[in-house]
Backbone as JSON Lines, residues from 0, in Angstrom:
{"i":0,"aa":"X","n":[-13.05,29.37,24.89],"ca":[-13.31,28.56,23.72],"c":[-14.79,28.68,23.36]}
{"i":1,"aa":"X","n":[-15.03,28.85,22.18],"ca":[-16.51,29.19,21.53],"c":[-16.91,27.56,21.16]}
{"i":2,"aa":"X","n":[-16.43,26.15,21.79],"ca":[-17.21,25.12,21.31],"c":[-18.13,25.19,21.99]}
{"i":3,"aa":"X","n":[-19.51,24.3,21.64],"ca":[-20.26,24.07,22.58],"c":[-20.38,22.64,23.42]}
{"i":4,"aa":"X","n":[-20.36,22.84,24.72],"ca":[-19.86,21.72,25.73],"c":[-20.62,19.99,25.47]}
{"i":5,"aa":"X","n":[-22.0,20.21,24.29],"ca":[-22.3,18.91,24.1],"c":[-20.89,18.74,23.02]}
{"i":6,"aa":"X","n":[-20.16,19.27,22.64],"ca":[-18.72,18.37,22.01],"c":[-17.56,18.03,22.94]}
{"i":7,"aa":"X","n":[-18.03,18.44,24.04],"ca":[-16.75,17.62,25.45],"c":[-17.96,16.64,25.99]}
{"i":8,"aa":"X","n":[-18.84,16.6,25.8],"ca":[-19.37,15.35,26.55],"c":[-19.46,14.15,26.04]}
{"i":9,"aa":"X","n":[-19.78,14.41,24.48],"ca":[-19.76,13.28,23.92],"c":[-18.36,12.72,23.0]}
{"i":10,"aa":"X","n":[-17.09,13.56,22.87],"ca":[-16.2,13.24,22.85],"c":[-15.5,11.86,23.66]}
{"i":11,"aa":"X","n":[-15.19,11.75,24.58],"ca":[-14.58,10.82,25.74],"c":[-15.8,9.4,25.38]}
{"i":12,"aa":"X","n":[-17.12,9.69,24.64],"ca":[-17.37,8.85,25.07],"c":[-17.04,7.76,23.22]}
{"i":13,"aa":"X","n":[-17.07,8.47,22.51],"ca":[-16.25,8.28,20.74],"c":[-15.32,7.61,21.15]}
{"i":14,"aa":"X","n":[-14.36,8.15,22.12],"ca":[-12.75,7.53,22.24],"c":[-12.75,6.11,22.38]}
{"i":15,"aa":"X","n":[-13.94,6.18,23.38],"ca":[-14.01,4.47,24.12],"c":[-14.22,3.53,22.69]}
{"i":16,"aa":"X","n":[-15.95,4.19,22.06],"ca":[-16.42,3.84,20.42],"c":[-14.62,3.14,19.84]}
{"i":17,"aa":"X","n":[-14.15,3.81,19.54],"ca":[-13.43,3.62,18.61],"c":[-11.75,2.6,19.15]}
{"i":18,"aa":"X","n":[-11.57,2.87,20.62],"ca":[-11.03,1.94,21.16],"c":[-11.63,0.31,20.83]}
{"i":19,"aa":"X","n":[-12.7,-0.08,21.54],"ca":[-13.54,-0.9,21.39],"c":[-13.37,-1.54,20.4]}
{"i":20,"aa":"X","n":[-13.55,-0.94,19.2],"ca":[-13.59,-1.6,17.3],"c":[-12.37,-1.5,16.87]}
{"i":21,"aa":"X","n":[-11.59,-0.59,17.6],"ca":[-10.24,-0.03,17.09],"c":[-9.27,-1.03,17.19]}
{"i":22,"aa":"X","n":[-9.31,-1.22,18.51],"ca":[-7.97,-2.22,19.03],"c":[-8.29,-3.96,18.39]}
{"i":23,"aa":"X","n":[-9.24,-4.7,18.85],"ca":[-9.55,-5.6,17.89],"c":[-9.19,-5.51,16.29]}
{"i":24,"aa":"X","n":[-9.55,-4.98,15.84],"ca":[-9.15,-4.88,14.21],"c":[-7.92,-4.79,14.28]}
{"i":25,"aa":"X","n":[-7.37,-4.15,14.87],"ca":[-5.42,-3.77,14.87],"c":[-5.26,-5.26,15.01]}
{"i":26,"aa":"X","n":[-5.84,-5.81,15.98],"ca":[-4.87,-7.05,16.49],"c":[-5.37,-8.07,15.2]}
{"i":27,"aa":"X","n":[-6.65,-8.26,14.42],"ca":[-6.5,-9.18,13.74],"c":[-6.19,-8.64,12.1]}
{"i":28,"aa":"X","n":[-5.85,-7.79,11.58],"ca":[-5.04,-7.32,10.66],"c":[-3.7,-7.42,10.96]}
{"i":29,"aa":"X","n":[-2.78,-7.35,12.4],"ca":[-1.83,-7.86,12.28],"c":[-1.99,-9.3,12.32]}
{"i":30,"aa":"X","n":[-2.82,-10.3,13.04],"ca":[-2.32,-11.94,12.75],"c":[-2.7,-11.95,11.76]}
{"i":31,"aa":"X","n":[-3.38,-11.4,10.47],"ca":[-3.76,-11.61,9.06],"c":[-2.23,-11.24,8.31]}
{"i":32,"aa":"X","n":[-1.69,-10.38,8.85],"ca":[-0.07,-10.33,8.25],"c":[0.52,-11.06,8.17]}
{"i":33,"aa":"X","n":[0.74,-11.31,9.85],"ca":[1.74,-12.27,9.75],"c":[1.68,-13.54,8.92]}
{"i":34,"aa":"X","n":[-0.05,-13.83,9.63],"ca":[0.25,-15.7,7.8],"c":[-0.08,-15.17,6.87]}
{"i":35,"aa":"X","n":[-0.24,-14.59,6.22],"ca":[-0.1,-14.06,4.9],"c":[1.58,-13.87,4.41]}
{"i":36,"aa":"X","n":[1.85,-12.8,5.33],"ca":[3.76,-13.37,5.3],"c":[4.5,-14.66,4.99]}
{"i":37,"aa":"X","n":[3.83,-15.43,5.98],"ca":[4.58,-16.8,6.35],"c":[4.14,-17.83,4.41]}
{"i":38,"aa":"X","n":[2.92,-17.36,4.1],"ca":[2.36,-18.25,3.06],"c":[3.1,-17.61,2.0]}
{"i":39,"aa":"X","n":[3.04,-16.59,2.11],"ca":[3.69,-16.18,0.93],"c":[5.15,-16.64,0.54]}
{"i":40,"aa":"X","n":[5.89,-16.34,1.68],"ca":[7.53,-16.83,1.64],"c":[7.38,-18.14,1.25]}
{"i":41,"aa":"X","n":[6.39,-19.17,1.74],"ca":[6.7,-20.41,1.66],"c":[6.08,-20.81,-0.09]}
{"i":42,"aa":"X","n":[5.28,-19.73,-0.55],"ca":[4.97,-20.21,-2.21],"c":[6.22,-19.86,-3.2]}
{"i":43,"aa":"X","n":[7.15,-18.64,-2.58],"ca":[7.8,-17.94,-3.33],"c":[9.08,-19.04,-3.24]}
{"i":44,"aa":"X","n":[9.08,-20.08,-2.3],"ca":[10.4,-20.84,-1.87],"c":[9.83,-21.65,-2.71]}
{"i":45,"aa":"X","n":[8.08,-22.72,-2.63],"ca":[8.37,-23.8,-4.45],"c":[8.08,-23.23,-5.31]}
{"i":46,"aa":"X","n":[7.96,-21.96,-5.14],"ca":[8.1,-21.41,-6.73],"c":[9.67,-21.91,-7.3]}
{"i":47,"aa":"X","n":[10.77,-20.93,-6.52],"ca":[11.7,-21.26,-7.0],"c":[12.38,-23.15,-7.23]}
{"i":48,"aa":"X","n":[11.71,-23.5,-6.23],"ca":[12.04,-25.1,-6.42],"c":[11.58,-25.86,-7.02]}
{"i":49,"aa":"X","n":[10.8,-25.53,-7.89],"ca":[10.06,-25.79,-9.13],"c":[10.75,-25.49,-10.26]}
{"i":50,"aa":"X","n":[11.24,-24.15,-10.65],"ca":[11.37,-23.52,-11.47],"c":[13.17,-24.16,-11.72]}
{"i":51,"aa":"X","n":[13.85,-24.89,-10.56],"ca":[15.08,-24.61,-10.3],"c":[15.48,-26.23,-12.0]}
{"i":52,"aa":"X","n":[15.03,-27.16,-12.03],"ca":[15.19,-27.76,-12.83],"c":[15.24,-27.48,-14.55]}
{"i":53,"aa":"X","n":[14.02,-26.98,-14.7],"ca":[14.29,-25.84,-15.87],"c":[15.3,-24.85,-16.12]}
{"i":54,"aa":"X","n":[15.3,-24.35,-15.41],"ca":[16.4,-23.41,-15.51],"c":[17.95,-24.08,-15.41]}
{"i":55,"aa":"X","n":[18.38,-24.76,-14.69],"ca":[19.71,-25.4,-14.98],"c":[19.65,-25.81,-16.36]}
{"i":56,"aa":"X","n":[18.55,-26.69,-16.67],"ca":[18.67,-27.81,-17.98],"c":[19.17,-26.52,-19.58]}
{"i":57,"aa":"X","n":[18.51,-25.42,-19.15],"ca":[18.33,-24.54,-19.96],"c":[19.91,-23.99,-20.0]}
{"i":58,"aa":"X","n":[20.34,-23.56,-18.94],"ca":[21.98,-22.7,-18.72],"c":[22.6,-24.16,-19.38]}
{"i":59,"aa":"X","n":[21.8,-25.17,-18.63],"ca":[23.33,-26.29,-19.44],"c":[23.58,-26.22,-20.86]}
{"i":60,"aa":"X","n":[22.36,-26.46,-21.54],"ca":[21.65,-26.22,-22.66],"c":[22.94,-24.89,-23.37]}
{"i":61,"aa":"X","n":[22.56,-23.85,-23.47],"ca":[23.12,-22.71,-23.71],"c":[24.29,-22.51,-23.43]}
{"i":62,"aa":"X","n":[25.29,-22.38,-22.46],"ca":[26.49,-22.94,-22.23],"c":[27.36,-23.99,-21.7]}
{"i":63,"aa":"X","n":[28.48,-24.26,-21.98],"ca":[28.89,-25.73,-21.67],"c":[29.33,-26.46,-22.42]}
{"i":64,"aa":"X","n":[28.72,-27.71,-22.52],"ca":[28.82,-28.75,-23.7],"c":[27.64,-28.96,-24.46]}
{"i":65,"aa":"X","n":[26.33,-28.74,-23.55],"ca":[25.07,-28.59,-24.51],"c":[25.21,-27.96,-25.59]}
{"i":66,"aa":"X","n":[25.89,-27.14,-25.88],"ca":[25.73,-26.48,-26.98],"c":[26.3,-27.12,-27.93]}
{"i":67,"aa":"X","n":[27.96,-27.58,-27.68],"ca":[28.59,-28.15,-28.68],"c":[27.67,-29.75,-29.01]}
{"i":68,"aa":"X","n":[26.91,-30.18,-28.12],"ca":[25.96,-31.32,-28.53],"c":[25.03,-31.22,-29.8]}
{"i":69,"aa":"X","n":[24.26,-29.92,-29.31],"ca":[23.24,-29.63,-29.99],"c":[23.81,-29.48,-31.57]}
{"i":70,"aa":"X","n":[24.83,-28.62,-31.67],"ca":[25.01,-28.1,-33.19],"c":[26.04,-29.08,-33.87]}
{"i":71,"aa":"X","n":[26.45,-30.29,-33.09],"ca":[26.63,-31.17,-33.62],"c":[26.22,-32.05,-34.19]}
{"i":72,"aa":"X","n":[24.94,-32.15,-33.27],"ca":[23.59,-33.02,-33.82],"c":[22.82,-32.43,-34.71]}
{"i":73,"aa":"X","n":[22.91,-30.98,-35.17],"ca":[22.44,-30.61,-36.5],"c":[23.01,-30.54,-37.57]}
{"i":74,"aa":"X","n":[24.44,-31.2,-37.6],"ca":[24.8,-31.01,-38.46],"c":[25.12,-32.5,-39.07]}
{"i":75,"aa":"X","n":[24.42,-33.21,-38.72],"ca":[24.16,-34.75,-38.77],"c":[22.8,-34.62,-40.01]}
């Protein structure tokens, strides 16, 4: 091999470098997942439980008897 041997010496010692900074960051980018996960599911759940009143009043609204209400009452 034509490398020159200061790139095997100071190799092994990079590995450690980057172990060191490496493994830490892994571990707190994953617990940054996971609650980020957990927060998210739980906005996307009152999102919908928020949203869930509107939306019935609206389907009632549009089909059903709402409707026959409404265009009865306009024609008053």
């Amino acid at each position: 091999m034509n490398s020159p041997s200061s790139f095997f010496d100071t190799t092994p010692m990079d590995t450690v470098w980057f172990l060191i900074i490496g493994g830490p960051s892994l571990l707190l980018f994953f617990l940054l997942m996971l609650l980020y996960g957990r927060a998210a599911r739980n906005l996307q759940r009152l999102e919908a439980i928020s949203r869930s009143p509107v939306l019935s009043h609206f389907s009632e609204t549009v089909t059903g008897a709402g409707l026959s209400t409404i265009s009865l009452s306009l024609r008053e």
